[in-house]
PDB file with one MODEL, atoms N, CA, C and O in Angstrom:
MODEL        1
ATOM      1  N   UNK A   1       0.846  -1.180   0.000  1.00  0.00           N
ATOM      2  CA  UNK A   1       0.000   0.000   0.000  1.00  0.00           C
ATOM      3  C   UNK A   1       0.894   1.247   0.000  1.00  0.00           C
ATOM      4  O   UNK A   1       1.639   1.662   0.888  1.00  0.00           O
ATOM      5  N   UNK A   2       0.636   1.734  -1.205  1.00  0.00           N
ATOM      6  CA  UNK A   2       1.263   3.309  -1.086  1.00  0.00           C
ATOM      7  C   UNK A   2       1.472   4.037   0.487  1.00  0.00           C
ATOM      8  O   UNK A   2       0.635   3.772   1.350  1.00  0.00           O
ATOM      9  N   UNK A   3       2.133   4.568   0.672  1.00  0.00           N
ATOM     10  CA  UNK A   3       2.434   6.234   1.791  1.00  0.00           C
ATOM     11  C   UNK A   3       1.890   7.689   1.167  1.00  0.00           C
ATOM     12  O   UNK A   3       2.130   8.153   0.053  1.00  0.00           O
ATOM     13  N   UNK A   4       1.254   8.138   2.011  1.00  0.00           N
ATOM     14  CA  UNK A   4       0.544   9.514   1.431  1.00  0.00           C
ATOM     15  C   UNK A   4       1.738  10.506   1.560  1.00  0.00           C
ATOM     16  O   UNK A   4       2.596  10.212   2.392  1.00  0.00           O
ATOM     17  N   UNK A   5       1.872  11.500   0.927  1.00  0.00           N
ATOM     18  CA  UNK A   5       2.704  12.428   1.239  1.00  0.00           C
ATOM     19  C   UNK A   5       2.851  13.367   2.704  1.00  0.00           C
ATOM     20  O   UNK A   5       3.699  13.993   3.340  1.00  0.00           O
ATOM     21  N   UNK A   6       1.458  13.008   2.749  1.00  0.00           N
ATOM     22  CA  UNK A   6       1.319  13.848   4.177  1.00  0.00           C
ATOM     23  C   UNK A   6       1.903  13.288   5.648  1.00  0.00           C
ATOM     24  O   UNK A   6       2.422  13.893   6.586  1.00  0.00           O
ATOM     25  N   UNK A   7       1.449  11.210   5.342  1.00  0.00           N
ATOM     26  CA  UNK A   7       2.013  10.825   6.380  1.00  0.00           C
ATOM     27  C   UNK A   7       3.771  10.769   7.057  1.00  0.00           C
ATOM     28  O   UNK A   7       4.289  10.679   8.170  1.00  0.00           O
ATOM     29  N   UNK A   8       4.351  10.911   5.255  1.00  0.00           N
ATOM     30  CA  UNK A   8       5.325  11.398   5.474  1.00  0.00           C
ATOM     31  C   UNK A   8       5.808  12.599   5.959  1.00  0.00           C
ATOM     32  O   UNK A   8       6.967  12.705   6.358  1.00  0.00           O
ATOM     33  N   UNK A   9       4.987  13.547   5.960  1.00  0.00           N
ATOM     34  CA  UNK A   9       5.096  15.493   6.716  1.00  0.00           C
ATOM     35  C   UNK A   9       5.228  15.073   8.200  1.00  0.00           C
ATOM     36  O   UNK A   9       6.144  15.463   8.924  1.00  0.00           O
ATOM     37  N   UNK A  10       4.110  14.141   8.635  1.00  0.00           N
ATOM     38  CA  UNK A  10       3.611  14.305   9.901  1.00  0.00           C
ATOM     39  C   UNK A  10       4.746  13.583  10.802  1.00  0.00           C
ATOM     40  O   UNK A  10       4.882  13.977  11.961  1.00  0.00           O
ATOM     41  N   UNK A  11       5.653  12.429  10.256  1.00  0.00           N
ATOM     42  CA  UNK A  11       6.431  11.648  10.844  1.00  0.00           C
ATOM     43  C   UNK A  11       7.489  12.678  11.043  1.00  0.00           C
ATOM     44  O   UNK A  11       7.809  12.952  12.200  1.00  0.00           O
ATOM     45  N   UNK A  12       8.207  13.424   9.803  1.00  0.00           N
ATOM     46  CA  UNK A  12       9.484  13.718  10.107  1.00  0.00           C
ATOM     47  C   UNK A  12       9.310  15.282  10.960  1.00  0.00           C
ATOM     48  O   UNK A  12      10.240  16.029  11.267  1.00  0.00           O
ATOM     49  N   UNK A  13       7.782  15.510  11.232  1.00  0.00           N
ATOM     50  CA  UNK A  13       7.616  16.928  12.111  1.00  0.00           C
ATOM     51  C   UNK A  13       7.529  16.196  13.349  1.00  0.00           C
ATOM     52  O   UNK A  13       7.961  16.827  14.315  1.00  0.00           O
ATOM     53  N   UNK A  14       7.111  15.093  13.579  1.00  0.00           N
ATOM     54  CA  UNK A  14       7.483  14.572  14.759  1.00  0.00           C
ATOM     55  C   UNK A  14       8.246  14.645  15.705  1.00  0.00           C
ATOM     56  O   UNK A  14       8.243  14.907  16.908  1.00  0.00           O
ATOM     57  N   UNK A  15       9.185  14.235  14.571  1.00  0.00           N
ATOM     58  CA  UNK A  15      10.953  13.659  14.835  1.00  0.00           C
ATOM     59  C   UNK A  15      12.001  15.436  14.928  1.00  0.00           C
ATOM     60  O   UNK A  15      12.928  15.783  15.658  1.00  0.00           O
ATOM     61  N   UNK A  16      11.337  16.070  13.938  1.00  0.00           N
ATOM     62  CA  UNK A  16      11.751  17.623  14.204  1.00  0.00           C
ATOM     63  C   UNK A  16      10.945  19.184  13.303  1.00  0.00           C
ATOM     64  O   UNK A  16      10.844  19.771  12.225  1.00  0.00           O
ATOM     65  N   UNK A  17      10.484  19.190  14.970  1.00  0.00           N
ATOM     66  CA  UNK A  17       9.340  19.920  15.139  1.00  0.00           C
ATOM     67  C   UNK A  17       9.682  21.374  14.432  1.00  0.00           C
ATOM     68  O   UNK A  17       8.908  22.266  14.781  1.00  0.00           O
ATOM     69  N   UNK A  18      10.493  21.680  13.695  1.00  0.00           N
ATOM     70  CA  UNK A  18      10.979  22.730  13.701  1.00  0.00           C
ATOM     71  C   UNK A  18      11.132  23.026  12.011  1.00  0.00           C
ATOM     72  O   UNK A  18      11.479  24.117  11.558  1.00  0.00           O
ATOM     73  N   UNK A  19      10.675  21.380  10.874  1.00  0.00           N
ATOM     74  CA  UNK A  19      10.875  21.323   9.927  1.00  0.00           C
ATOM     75  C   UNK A  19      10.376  21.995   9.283  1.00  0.00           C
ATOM     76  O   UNK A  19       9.201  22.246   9.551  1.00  0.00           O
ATOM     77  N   UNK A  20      11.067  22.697   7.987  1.00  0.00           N
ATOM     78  CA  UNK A  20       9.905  23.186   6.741  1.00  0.00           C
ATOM     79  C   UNK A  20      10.517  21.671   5.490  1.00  0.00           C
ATOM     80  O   UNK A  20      11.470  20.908   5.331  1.00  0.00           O
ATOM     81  N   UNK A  21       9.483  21.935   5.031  1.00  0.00           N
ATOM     82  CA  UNK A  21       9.050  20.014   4.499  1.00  0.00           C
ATOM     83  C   UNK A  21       8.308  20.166   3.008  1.00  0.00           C
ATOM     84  O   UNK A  21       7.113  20.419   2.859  1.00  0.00           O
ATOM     85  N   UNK A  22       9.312  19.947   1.903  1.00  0.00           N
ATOM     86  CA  UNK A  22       8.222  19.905   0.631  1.00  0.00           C
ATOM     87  C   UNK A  22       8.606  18.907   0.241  1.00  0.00           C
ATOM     88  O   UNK A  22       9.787  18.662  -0.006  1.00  0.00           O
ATOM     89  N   UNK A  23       7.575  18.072   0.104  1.00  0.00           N
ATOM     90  CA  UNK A  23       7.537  17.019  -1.029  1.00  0.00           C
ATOM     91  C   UNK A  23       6.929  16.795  -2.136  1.00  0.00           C
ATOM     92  O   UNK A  23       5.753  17.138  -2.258  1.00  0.00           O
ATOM     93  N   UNK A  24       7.730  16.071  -3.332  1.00  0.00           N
ATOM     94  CA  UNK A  24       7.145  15.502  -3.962  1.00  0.00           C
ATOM     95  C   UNK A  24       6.879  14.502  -4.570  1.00  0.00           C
ATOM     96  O   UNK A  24       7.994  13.984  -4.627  1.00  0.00           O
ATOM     97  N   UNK A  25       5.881  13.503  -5.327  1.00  0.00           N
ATOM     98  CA  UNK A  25       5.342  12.690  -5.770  1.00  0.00           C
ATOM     99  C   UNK A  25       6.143  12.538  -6.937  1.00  0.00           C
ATOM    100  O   UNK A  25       5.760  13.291  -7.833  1.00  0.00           O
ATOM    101  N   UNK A  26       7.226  11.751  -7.277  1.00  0.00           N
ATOM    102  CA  UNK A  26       8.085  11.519  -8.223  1.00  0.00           C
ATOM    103  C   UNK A  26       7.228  10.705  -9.686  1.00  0.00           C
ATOM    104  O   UNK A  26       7.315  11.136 -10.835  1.00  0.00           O
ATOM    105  N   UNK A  27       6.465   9.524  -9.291  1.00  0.00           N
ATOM    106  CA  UNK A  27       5.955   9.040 -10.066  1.00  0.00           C
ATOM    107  C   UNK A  27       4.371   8.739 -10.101  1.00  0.00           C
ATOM    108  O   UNK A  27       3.759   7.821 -10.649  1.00  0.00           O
ATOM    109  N   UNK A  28       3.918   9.828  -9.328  1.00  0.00           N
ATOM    110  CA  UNK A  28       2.628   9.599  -9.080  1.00  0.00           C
ATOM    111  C   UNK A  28       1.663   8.185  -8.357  1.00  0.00           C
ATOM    112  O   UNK A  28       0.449   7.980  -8.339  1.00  0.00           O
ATOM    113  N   UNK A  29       2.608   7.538  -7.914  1.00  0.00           N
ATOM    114  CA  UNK A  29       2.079   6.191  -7.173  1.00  0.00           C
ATOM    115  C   UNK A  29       2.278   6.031  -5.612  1.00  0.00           C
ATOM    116  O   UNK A  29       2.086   5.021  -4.935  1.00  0.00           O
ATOM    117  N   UNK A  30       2.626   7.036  -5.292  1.00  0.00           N
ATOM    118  CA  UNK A  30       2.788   7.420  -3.662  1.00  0.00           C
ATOM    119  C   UNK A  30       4.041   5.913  -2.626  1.00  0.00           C
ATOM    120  O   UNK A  30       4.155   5.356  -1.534  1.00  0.00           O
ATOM    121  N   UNK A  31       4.822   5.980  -4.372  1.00  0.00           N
ATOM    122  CA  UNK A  31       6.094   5.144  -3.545  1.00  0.00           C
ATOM    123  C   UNK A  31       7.472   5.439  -3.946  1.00  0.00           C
ATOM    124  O   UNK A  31       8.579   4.986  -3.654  1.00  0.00           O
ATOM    125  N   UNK A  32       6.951   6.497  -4.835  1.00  0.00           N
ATOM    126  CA  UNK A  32       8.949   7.495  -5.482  1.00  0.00           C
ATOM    127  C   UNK A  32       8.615   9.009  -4.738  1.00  0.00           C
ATOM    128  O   UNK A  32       7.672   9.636  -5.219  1.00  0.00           O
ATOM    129  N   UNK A  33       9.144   9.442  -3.912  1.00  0.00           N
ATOM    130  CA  UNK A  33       9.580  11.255  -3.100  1.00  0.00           C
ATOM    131  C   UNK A  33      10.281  11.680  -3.273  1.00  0.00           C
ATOM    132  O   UNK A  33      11.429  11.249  -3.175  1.00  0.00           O
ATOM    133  N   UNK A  34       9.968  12.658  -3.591  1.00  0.00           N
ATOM    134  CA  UNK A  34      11.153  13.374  -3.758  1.00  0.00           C
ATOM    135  C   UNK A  34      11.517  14.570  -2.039  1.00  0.00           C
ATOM    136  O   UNK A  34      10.591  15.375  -2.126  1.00  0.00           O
ATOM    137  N   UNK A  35      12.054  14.828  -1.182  1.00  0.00           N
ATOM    138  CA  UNK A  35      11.712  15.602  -0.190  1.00  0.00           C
ATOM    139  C   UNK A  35      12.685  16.549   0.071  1.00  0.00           C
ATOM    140  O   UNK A  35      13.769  16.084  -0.280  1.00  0.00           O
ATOM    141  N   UNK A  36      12.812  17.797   0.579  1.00  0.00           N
ATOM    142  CA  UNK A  36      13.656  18.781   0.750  1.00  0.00           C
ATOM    143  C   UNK A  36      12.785  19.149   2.415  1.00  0.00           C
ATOM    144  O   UNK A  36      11.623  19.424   2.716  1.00  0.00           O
ATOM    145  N   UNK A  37      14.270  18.941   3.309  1.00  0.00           N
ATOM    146  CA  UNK A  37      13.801  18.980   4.612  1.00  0.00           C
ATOM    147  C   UNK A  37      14.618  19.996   4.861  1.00  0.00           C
ATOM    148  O   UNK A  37      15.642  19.651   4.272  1.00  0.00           O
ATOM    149  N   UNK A  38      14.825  21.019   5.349  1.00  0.00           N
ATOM    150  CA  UNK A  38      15.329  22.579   6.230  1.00  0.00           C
ATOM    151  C   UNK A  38      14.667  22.230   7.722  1.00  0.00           C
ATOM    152  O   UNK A  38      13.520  21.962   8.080  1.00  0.00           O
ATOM    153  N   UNK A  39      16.074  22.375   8.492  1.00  0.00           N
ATOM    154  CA  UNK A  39      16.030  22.165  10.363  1.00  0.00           C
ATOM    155  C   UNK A  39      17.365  22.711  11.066  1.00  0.00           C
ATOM    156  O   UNK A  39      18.580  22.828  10.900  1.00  0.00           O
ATOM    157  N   UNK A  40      16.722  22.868  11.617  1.00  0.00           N
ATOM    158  CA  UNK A  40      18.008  23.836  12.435  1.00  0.00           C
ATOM    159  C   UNK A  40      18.916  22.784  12.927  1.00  0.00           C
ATOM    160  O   UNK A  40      20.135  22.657  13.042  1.00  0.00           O
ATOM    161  N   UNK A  41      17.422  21.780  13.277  1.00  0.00           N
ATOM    162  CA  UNK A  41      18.395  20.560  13.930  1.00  0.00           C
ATOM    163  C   UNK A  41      19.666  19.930  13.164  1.00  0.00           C
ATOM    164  O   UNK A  41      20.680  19.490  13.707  1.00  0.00           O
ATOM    165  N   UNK A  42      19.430  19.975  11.989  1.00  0.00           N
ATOM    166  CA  UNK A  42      21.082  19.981  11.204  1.00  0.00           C
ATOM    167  C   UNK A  42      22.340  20.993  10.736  1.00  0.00           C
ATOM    168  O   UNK A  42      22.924  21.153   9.664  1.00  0.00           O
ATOM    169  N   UNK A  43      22.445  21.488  11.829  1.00  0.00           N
ATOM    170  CA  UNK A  43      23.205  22.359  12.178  1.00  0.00           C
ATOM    171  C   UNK A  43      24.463  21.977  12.176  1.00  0.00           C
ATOM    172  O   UNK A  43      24.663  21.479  13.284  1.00  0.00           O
ATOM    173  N   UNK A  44      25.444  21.933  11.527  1.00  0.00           N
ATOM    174  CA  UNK A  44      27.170  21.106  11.756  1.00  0.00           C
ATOM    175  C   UNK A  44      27.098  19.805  12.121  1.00  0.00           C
ATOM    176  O   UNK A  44      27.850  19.274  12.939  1.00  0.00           O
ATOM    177  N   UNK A  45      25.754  19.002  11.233  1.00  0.00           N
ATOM    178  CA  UNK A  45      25.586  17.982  11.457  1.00  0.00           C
ATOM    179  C   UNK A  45      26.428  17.459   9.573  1.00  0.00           C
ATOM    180  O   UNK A  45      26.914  18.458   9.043  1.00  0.00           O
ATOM    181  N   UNK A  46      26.535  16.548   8.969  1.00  0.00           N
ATOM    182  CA  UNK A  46      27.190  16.026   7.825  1.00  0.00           C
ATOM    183  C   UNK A  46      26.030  15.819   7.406  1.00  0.00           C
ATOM    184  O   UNK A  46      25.090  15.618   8.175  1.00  0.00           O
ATOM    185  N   UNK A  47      25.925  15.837   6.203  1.00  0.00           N
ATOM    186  CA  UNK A  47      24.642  14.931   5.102  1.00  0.00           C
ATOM    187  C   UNK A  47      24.528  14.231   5.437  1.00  0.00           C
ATOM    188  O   UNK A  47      23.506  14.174   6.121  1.00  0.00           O
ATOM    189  N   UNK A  48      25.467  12.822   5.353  1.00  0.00           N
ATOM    190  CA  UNK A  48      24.861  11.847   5.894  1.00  0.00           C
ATOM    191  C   UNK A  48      24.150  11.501   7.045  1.00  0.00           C
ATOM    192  O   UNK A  48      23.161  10.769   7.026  1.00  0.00           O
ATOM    193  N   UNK A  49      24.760  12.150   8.328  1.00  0.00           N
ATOM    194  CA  UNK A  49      23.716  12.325   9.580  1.00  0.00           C
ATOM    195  C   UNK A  49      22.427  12.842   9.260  1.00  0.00           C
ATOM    196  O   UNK A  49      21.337  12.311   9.477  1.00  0.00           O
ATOM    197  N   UNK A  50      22.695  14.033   8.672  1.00  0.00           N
ATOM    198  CA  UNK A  50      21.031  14.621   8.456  1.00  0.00           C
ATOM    199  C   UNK A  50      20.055  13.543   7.586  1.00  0.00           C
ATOM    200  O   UNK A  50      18.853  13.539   7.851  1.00  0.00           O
ATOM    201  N   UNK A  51      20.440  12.872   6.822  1.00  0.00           N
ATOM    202  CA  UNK A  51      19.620  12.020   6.336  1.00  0.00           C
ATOM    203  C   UNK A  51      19.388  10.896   7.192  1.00  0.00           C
ATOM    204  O   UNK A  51      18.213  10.538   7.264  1.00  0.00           O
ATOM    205  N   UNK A  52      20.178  10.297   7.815  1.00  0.00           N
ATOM    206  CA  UNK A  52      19.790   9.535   9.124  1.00  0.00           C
ATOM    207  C   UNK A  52      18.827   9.848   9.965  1.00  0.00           C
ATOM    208  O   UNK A  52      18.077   9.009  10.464  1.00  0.00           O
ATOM    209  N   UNK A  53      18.762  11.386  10.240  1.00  0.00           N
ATOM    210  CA  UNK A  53      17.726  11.731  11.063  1.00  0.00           C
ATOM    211  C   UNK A  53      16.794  11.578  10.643  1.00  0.00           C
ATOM    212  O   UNK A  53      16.024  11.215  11.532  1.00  0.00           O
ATOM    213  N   UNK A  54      16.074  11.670   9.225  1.00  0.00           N
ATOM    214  CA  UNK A  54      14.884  11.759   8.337  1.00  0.00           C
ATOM    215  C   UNK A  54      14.740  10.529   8.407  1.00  0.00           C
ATOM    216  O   UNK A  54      13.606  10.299   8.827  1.00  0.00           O
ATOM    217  N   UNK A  55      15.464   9.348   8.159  1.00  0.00           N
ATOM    218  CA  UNK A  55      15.042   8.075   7.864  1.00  0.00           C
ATOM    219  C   UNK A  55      14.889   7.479   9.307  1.00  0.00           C
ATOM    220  O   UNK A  55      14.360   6.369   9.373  1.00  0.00           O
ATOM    221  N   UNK A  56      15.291   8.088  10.477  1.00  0.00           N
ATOM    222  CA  UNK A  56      15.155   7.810  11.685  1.00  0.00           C
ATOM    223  C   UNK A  56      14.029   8.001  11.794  1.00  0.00           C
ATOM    224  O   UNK A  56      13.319   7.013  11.981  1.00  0.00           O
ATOM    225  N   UNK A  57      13.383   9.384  11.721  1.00  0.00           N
ATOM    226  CA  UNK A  57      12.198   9.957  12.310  1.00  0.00           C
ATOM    227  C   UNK A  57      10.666   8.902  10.926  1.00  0.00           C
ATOM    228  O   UNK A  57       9.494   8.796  11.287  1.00  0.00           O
ATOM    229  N   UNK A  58      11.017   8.509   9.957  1.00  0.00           N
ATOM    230  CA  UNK A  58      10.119   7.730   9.216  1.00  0.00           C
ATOM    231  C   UNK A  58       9.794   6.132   9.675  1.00  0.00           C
ATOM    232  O   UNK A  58       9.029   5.315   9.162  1.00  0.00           O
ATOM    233  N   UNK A  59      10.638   6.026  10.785  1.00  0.00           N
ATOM    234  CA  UNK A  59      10.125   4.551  12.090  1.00  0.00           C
ATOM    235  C   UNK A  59      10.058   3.548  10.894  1.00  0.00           C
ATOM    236  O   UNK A  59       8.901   3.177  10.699  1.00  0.00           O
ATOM    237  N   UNK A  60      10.968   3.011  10.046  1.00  0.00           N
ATOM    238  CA  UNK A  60      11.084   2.311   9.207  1.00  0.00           C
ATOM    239  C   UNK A  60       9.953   1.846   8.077  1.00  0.00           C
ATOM    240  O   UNK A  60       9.484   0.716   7.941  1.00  0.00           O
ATOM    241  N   UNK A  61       9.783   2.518   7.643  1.00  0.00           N
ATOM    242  CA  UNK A  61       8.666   2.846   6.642  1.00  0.00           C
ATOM    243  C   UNK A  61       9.723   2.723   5.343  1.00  0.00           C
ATOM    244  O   UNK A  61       9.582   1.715   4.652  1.00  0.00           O
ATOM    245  N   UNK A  62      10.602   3.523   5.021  1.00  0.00           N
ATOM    246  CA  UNK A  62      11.847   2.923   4.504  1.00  0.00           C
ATOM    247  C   UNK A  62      11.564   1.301   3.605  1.00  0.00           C
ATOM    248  O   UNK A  62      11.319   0.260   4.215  1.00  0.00           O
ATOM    249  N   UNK A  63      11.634   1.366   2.541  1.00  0.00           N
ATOM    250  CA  UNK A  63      11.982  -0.299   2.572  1.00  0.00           C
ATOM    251  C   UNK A  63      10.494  -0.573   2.228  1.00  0.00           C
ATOM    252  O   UNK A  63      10.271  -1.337   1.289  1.00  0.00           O
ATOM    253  N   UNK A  64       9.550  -0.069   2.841  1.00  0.00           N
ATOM    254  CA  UNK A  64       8.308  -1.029   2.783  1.00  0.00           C
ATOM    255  C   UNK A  64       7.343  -0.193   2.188  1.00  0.00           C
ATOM    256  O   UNK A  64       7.287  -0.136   0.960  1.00  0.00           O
ATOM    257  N   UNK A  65       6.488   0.538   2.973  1.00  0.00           N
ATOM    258  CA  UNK A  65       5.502   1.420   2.418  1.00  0.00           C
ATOM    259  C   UNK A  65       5.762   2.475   1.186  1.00  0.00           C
ATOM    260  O   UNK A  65       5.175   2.896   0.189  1.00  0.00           O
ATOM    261  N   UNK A  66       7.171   2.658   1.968  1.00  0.00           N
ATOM    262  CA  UNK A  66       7.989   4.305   1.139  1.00  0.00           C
ATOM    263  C   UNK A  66       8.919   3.357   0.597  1.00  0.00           C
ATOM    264  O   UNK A  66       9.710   2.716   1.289  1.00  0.00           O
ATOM    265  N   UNK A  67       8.808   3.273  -0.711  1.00  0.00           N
ATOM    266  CA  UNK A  67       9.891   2.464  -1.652  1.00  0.00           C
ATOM    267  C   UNK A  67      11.049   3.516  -2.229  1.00  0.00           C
ATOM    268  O   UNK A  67      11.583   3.050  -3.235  1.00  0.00           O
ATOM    269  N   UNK A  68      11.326   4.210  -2.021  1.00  0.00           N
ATOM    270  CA  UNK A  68      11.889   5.431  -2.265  1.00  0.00           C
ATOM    271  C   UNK A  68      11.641   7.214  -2.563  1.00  0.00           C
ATOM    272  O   UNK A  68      10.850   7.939  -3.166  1.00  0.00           O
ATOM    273  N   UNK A  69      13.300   7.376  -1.418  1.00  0.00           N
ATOM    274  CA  UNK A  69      12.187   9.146  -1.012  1.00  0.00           C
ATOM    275  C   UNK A  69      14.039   9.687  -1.384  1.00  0.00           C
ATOM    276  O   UNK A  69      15.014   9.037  -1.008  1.00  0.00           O
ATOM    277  N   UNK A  70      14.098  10.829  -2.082  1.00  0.00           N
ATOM    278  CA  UNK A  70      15.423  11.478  -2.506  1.00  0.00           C
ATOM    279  C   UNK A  70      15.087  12.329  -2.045  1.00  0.00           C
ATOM    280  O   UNK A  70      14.004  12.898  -2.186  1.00  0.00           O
ATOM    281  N   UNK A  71      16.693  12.808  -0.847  1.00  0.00           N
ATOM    282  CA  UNK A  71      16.073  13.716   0.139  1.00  0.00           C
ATOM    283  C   UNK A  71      17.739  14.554  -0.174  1.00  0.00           C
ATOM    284  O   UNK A  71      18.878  14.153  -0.409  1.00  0.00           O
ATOM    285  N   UNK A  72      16.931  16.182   0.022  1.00  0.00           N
ATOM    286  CA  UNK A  72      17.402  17.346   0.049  1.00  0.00           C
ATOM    287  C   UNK A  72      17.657  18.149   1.412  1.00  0.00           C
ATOM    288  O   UNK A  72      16.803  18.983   1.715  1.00  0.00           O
ATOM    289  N   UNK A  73      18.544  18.003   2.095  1.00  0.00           N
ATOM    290  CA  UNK A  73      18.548  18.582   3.520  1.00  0.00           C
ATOM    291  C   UNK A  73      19.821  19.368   4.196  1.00  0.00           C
ATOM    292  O   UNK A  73      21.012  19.066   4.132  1.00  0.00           O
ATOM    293  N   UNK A  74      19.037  20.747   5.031  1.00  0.00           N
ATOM    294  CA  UNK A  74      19.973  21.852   4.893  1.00  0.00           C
ATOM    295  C   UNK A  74      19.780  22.294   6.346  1.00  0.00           C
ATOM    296  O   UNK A  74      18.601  22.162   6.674  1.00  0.00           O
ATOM    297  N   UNK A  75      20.472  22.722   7.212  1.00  0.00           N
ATOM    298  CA  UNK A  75      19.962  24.039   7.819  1.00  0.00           C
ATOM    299  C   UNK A  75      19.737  25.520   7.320  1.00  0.00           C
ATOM    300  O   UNK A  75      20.372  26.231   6.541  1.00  0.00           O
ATOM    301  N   UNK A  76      18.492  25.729   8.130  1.00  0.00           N
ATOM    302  CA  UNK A  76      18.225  27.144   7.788  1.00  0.00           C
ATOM    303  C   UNK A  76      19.415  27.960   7.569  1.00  0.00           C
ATOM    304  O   UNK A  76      20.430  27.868   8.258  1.00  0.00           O
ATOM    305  N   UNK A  77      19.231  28.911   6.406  1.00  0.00           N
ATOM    306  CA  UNK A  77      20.359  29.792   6.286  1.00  0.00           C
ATOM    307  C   UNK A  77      20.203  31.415   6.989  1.00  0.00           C
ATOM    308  O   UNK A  77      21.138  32.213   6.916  1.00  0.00           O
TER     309      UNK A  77
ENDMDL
END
């Protein structure tokens, strides 16, 4: 079963409350994302951590529901 885009908003605001969060629907079947996450919480954190955090805060959805999400992630400038 597909992932809505939204349930994906709601997980990684969870995980950091502080996100601005756009996604999008890569192939229209609600299992390709595209996402661009901005958080303070990645602050002199590395890419790769910051994407850890996102796939942290998605409680393993990863893999199953969300068959792939290409993620864009920054701290606020």
């Amino acid at each position: 079963m597909p992932m809505d885009a939204r349930d994906i908003e709601k997980l990684i605001l969870e995980a950091l409350p502080d996100a601005r969060i756009e996604i999008r629907d890569l192939a229209g079947d609600g299992d390709h994302y595209a996402a661009t996450v901005i958080s303070e919480a990645f602050r002199g954190k590395s890419r790769v951590q910051q994407h850890q955090m996102v796939y942290a805060a998605l409680k393993g959805e990863m893999g199953g529901e969300l068959h792939a999400l290409a993620l864009q992630t920054s701290a606020p400038e």
